[in-house]
PDB file of N, CA, C and O in Angstrom:
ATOM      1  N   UNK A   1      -6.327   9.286   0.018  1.00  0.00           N
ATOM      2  CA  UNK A   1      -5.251   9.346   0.995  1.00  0.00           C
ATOM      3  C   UNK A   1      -5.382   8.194   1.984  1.00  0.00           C
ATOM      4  O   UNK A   1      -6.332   7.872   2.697  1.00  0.00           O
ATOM      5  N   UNK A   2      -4.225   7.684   1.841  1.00  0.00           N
ATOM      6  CA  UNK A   2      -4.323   6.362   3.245  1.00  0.00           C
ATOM      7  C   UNK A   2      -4.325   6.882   4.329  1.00  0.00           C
ATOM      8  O   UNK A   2      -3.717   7.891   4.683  1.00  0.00           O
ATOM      9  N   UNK A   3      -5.155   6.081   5.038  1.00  0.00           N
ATOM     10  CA  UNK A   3      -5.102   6.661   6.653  1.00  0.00           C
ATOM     11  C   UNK A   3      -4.160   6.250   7.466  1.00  0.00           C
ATOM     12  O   UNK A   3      -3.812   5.094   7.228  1.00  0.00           O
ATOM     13  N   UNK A   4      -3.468   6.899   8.574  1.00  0.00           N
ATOM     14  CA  UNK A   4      -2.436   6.452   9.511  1.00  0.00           C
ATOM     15  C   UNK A   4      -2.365   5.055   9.357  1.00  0.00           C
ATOM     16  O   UNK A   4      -1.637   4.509   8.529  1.00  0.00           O
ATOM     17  N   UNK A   5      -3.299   4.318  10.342  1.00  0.00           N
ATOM     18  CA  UNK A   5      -3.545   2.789  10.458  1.00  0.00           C
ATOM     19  C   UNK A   5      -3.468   2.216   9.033  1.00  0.00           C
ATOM     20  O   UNK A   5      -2.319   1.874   9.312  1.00  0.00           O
ATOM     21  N   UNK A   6      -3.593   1.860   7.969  1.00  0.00           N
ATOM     22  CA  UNK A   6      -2.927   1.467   7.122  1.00  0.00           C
ATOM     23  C   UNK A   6      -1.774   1.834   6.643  1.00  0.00           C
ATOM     24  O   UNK A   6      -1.034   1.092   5.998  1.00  0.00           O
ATOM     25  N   UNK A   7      -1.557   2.958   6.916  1.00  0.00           N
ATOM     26  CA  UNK A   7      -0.046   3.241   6.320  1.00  0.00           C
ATOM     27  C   UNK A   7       0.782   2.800   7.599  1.00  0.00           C
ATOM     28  O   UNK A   7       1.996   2.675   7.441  1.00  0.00           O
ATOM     29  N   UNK A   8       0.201   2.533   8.941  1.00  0.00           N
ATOM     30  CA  UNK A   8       1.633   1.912   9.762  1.00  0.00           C
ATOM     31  C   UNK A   8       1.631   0.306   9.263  1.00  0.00           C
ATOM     32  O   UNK A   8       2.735  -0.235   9.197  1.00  0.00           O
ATOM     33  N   UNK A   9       0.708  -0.305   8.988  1.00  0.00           N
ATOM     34  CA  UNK A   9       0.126  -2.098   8.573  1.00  0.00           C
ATOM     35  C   UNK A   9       1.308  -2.235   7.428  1.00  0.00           C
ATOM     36  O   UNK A   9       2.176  -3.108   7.454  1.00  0.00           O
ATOM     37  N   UNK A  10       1.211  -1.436   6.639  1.00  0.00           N
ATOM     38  CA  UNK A  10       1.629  -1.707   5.458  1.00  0.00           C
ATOM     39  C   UNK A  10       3.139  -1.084   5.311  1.00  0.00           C
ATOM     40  O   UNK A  10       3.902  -1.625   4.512  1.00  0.00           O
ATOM     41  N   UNK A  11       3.618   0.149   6.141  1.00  0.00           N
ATOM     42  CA  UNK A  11       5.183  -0.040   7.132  1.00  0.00           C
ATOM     43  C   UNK A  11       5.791  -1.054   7.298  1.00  0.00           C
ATOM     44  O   UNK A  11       6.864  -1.407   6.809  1.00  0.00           O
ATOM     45  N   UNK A  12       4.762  -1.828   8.370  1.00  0.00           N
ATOM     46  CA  UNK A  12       5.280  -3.602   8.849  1.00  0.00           C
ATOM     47  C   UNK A  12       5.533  -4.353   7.974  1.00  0.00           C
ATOM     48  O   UNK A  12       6.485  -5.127   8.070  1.00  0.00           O
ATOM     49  N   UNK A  13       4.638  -4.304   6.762  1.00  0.00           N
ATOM     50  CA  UNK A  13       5.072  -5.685   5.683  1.00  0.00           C
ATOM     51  C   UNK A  13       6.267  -4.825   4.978  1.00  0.00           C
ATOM     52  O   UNK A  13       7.312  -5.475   5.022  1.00  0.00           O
ATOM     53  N   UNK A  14       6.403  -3.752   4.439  1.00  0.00           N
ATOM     54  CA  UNK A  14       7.715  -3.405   3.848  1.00  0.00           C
ATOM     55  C   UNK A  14       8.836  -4.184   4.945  1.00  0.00           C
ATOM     56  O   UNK A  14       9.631  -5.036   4.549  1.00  0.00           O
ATOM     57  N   UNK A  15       8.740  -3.709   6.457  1.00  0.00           N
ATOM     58  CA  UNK A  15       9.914  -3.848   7.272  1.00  0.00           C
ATOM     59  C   UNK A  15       9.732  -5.480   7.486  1.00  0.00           C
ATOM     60  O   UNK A  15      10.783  -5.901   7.969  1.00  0.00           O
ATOM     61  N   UNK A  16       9.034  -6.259   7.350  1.00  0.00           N
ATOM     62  CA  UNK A  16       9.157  -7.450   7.445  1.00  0.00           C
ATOM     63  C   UNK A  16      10.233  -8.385   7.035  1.00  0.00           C
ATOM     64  O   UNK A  16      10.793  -9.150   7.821  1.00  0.00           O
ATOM     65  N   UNK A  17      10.490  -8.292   5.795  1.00  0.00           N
ATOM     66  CA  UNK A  17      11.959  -8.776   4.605  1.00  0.00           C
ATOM     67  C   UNK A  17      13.618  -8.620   5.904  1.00  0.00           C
ATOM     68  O   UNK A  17      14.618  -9.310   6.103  1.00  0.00           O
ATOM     69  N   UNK A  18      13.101  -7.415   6.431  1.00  0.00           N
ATOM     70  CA  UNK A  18      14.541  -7.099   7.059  1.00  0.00           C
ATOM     71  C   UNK A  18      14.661  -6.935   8.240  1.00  0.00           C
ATOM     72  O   UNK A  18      15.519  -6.243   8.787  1.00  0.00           O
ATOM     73  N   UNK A  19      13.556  -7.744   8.904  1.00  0.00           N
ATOM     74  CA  UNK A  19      13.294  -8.110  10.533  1.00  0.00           C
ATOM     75  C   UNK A  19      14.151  -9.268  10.764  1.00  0.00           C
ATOM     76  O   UNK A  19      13.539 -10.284  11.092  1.00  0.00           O
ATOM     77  N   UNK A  20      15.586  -9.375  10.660  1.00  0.00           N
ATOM     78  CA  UNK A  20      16.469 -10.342  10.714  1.00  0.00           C
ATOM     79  C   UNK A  20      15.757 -11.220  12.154  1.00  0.00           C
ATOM     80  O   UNK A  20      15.247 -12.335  12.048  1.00  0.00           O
ATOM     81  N   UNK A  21      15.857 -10.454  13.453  1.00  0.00           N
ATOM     82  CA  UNK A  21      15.731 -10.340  14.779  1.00  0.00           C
ATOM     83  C   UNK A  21      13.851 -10.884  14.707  1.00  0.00           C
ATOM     84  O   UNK A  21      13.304 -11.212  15.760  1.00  0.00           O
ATOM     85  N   UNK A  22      13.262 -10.898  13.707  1.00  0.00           N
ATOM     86  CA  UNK A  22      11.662 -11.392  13.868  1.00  0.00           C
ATOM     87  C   UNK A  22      10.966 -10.901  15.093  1.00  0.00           C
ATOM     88  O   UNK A  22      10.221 -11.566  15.813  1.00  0.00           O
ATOM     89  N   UNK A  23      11.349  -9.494  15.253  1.00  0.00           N
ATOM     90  CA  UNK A  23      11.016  -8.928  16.726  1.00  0.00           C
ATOM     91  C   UNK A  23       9.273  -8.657  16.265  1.00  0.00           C
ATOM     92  O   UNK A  23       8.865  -8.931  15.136  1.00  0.00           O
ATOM     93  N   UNK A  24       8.679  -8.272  16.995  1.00  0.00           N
ATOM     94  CA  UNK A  24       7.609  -7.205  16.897  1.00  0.00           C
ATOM     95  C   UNK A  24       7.367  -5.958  16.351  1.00  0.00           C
ATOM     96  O   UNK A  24       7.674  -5.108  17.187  1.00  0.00           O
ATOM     97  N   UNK A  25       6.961  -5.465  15.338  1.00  0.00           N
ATOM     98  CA  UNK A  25       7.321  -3.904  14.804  1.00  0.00           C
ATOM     99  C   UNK A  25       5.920  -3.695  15.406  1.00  0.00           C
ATOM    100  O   UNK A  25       4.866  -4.312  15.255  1.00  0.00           O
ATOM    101  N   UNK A  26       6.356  -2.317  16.345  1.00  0.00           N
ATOM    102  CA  UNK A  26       5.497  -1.671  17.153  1.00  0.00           C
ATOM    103  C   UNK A  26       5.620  -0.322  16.818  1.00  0.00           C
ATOM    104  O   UNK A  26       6.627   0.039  16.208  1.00  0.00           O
ATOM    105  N   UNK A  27       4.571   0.644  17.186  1.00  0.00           N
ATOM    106  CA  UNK A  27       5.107   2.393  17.127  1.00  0.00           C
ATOM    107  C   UNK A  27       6.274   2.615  17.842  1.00  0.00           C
ATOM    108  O   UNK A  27       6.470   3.783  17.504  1.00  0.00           O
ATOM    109  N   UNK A  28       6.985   2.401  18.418  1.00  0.00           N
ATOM    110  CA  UNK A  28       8.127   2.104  19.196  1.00  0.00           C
ATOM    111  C   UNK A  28       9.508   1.756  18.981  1.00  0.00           C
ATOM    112  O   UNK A  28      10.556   2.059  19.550  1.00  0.00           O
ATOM    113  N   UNK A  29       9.085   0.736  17.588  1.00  0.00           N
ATOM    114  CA  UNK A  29       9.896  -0.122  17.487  1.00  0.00           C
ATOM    115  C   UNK A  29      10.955   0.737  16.565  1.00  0.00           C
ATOM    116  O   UNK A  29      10.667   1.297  15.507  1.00  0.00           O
ATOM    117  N   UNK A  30      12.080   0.719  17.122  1.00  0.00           N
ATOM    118  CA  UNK A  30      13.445   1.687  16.020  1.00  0.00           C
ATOM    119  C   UNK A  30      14.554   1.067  15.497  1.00  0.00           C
ATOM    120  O   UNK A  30      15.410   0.282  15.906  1.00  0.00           O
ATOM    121  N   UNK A  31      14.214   1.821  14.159  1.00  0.00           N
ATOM    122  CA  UNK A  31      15.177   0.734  13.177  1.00  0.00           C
ATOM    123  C   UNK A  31      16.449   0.447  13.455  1.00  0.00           C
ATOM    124  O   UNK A  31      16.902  -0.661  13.171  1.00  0.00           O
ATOM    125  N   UNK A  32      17.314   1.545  14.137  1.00  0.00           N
ATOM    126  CA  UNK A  32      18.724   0.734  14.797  1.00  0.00           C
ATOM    127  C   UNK A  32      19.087   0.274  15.917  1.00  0.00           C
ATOM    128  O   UNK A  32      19.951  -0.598  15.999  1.00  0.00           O
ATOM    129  N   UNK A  33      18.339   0.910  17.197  1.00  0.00           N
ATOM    130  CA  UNK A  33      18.408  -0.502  17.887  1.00  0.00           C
ATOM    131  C   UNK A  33      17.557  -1.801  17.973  1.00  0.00           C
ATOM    132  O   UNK A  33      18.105  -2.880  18.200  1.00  0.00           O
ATOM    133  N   UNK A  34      16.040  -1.679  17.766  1.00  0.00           N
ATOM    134  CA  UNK A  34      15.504  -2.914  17.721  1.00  0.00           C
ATOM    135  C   UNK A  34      16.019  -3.816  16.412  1.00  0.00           C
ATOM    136  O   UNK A  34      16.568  -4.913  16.312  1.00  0.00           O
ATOM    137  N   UNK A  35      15.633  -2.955  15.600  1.00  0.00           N
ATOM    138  CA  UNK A  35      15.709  -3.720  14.030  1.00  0.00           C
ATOM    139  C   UNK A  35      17.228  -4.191  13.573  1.00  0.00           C
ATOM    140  O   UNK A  35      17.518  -5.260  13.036  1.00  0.00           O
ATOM    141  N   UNK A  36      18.337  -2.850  14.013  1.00  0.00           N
ATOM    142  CA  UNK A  36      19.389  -3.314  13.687  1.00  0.00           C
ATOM    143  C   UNK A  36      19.649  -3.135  12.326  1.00  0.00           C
ATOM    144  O   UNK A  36      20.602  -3.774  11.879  1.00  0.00           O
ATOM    145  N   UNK A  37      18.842  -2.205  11.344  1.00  0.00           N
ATOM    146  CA  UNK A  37      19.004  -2.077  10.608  1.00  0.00           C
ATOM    147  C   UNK A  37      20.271  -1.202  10.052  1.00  0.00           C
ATOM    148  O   UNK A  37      20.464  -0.048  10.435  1.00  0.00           O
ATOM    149  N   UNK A  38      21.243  -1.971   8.963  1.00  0.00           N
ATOM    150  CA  UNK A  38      22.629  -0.685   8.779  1.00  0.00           C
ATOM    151  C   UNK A  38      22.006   0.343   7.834  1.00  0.00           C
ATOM    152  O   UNK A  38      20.858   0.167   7.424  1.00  0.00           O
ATOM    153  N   UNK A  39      23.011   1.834   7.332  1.00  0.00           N
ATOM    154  CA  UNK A  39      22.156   2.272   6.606  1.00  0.00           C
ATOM    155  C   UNK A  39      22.608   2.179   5.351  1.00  0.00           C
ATOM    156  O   UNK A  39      22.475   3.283   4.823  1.00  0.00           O
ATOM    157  N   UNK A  40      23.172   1.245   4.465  1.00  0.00           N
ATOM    158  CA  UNK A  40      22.131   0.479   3.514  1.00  0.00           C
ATOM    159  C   UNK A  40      20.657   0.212   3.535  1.00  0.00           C
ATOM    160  O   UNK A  40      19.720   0.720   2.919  1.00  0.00           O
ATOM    161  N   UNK A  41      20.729  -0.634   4.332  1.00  0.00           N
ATOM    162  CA  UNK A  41      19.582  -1.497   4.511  1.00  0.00           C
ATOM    163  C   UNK A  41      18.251  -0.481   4.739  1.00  0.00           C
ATOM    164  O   UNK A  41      17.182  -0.651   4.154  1.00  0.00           O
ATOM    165  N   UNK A  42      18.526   0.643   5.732  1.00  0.00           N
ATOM    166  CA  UNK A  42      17.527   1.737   5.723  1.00  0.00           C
ATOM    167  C   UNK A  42      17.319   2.741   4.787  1.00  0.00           C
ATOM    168  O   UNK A  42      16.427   3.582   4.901  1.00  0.00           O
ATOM    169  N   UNK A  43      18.178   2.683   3.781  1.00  0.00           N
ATOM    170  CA  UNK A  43      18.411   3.338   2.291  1.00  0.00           C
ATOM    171  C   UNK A  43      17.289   2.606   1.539  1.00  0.00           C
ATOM    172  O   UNK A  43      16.263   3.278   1.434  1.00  0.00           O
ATOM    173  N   UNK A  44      17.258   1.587   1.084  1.00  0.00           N
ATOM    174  CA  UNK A  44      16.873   0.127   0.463  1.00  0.00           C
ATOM    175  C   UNK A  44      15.183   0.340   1.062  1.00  0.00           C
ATOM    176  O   UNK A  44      14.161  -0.014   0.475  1.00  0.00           O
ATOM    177  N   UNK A  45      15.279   0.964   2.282  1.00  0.00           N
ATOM    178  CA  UNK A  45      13.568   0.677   3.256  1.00  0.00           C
ATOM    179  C   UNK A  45      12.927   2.061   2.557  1.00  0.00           C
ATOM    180  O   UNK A  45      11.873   2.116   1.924  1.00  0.00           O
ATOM    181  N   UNK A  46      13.959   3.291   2.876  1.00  0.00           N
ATOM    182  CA  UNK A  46      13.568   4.765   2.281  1.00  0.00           C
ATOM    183  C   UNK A  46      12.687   4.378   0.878  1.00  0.00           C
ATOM    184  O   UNK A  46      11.465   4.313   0.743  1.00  0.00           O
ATOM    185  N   UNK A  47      13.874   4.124  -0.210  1.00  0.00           N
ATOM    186  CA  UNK A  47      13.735   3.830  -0.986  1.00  0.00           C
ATOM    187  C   UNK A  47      12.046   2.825  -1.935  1.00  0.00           C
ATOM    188  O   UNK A  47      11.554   2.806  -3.063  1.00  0.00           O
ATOM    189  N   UNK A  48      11.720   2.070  -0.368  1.00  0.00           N
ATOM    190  CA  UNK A  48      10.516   1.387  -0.855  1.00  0.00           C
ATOM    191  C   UNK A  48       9.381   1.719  -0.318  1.00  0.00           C
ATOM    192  O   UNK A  48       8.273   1.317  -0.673  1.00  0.00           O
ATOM    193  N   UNK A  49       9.693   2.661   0.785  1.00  0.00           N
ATOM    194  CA  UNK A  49       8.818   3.647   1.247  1.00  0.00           C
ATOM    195  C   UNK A  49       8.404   4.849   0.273  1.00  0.00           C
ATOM    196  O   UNK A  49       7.213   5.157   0.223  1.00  0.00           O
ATOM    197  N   UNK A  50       9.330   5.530  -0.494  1.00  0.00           N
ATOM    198  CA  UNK A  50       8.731   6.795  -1.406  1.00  0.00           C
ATOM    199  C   UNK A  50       8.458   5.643  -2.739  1.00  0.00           C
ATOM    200  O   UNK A  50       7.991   6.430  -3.563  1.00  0.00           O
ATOM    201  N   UNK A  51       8.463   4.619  -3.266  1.00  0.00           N
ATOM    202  CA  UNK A  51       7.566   4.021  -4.332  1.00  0.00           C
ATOM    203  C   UNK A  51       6.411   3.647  -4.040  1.00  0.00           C
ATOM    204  O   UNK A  51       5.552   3.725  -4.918  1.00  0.00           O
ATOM    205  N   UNK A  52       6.014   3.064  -2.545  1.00  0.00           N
ATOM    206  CA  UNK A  52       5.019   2.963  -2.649  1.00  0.00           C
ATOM    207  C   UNK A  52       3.839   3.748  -2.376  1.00  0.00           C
ATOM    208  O   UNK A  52       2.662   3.496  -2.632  1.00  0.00           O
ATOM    209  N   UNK A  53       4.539   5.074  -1.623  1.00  0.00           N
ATOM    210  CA  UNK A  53       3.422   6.111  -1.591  1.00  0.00           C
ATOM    211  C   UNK A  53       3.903   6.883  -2.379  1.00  0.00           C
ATOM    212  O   UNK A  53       3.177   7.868  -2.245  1.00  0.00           O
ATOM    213  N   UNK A  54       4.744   7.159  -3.230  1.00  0.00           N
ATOM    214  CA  UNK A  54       4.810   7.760  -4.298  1.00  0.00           C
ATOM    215  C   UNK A  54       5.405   9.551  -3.826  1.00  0.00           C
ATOM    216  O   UNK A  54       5.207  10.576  -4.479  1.00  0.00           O
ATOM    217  N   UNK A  55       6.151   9.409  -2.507  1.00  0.00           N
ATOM    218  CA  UNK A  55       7.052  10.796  -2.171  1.00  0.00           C
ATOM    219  C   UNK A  55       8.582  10.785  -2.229  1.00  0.00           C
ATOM    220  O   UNK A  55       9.397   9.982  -2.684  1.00  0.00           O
ATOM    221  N   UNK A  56       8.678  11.940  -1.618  1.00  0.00           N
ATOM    222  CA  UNK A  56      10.304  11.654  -1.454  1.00  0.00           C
ATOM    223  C   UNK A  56      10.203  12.421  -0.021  1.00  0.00           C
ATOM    224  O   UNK A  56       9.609  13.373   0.486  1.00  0.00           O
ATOM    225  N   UNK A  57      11.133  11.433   0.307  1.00  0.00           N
ATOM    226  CA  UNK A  57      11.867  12.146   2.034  1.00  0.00           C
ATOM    227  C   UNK A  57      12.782  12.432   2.375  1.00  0.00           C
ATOM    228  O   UNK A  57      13.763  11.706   2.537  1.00  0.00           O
ATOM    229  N   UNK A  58      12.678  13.694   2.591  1.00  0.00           N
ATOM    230  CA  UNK A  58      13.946  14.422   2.195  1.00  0.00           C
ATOM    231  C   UNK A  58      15.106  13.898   2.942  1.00  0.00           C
ATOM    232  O   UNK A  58      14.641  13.194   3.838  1.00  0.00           O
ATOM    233  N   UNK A  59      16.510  13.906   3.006  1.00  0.00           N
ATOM    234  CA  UNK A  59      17.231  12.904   3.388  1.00  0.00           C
ATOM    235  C   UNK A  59      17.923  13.973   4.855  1.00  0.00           C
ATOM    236  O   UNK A  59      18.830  13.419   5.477  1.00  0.00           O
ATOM    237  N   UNK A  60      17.591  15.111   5.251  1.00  0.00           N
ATOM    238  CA  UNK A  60      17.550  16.030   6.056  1.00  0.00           C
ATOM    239  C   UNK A  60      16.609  15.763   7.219  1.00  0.00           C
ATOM    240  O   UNK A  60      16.733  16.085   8.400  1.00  0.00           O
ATOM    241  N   UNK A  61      15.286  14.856   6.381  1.00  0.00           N
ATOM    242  CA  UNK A  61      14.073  14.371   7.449  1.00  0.00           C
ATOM    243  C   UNK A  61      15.214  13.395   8.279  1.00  0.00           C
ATOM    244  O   UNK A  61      15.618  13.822   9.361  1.00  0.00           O
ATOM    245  N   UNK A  62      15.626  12.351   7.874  1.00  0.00           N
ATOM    246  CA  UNK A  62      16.015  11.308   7.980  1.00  0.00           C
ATOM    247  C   UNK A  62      16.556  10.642   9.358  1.00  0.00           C
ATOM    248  O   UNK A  62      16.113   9.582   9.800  1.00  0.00           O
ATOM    249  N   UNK A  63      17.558  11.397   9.963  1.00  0.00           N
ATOM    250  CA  UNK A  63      18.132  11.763  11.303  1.00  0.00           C
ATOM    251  C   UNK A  63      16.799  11.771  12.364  1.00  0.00           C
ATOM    252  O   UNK A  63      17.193  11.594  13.517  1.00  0.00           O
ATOM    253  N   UNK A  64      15.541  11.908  12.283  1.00  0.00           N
ATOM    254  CA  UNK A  64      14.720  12.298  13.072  1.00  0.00           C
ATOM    255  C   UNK A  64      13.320  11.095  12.705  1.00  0.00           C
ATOM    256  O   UNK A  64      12.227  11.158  13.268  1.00  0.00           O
ATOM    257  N   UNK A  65      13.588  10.357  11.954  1.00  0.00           N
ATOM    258  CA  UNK A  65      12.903   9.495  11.809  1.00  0.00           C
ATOM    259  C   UNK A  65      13.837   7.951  12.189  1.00  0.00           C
ATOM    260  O   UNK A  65      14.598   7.305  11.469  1.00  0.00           O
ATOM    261  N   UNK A  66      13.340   7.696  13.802  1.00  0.00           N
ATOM    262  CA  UNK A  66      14.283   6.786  14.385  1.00  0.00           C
ATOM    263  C   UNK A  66      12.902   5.590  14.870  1.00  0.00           C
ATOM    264  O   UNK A  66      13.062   4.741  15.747  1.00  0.00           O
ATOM    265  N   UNK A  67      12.017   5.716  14.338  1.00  0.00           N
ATOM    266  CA  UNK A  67      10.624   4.766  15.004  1.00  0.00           C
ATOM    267  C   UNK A  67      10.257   4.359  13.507  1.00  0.00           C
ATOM    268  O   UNK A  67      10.550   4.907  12.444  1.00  0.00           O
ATOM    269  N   UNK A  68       9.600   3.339  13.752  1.00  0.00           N
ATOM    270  CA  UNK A  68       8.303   2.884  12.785  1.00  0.00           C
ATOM    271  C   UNK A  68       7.225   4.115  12.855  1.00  0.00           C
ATOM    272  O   UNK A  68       6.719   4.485  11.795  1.00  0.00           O
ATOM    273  N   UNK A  69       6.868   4.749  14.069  1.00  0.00           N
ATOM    274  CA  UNK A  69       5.668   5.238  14.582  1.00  0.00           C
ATOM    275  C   UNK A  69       6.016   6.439  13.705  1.00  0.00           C
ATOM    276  O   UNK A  69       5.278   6.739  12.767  1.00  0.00           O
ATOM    277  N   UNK A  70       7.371   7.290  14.048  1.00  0.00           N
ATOM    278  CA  UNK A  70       7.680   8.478  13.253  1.00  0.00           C
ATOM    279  C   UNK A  70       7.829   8.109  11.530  1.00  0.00           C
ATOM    280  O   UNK A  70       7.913   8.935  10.622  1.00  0.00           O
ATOM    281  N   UNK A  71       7.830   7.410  11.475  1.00  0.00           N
ATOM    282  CA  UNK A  71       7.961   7.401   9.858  1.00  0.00           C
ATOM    283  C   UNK A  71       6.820   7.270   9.609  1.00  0.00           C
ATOM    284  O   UNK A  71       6.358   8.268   9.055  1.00  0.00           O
ATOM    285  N   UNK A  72       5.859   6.176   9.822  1.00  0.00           N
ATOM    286  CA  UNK A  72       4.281   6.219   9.278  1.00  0.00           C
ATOM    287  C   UNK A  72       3.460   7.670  10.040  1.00  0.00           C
ATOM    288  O   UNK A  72       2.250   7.517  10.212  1.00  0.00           O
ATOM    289  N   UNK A  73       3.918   8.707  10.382  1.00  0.00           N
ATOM    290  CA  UNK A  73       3.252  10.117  10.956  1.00  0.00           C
ATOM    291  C   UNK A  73       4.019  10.366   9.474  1.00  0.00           C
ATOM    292  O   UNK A  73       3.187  10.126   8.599  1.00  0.00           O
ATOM    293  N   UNK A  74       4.927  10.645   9.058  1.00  0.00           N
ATOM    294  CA  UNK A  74       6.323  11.311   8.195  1.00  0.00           C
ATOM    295  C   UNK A  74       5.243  11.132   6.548  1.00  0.00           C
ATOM    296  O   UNK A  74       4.902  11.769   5.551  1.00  0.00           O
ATOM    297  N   UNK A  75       5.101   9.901   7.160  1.00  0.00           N
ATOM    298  CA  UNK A  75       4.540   9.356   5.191  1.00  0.00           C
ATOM    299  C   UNK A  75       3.079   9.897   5.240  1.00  0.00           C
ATOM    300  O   UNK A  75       2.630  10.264   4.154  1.00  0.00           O
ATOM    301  N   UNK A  76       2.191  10.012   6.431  1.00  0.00           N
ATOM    302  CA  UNK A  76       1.030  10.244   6.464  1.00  0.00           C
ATOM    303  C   UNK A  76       1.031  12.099   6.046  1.00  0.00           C
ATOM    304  O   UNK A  76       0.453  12.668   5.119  1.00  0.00           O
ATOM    305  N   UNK A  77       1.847  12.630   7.054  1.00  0.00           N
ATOM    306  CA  UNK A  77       2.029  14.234   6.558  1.00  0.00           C
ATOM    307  C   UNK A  77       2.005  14.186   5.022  1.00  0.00           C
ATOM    308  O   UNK A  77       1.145  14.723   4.324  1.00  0.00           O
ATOM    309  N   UNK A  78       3.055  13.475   4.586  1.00  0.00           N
ATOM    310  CA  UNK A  78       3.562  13.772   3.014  1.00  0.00           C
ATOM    311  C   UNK A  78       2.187  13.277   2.146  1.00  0.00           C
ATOM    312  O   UNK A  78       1.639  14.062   1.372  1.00  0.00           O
ATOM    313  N   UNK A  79       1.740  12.039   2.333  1.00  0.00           N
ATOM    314  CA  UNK A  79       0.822  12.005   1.319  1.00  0.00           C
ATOM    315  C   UNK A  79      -0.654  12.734   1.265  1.00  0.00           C
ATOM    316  O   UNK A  79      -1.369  12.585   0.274  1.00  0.00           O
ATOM    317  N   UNK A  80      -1.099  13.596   2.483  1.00  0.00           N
ATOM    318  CA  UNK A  80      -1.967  14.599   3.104  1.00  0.00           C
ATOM    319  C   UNK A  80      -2.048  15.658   2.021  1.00  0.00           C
ATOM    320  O   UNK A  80      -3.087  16.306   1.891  1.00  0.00           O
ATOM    321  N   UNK A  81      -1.025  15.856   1.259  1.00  0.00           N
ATOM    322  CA  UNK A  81      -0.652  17.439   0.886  1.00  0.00           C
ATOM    323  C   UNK A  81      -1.102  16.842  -0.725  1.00  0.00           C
ATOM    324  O   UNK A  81      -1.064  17.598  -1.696  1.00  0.00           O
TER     325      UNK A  81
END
């Protein structure tokens, strides 16, 4: 099981490709107002988030995952189990 701290490291390089804005991805940092991400584009992120840890998130989670910080807690729960 990956630990938090790598699974937020490795968050950043997924979200890197679509850091139009080259901001800082922080625990903080949220995909529609910092990132600006549309949701395509956060479809496309979902999407490369459950291949590389190998879950699915449920699309009910989704609405409530508005941080970098909450999604790498989100992926850490899921791959725990």
């Amino acid at each position: 099981m990956p630990d938090r701290a790598a699974i937020f490291t490795r968050l950043a390089d997924l979200i890197a490709p679509l850091n139009k804005k080259g901001i800082a991805v922080e625990e903080n940092t949220s995909f529609a107002n910092d990132l600006e991400l549309d949701s395509l584009t956060v479809m496309d992120l979902v999407a490369n988030i459950e291949d590389e840890w190998d879950i699915v998130i449920p699309l009910n989670l989704l609405p409530e995952l508005e941080t970098v910080g909450q999604v790498a807690d989100a992926v850490a729960r899921m791959t725990d189990k």
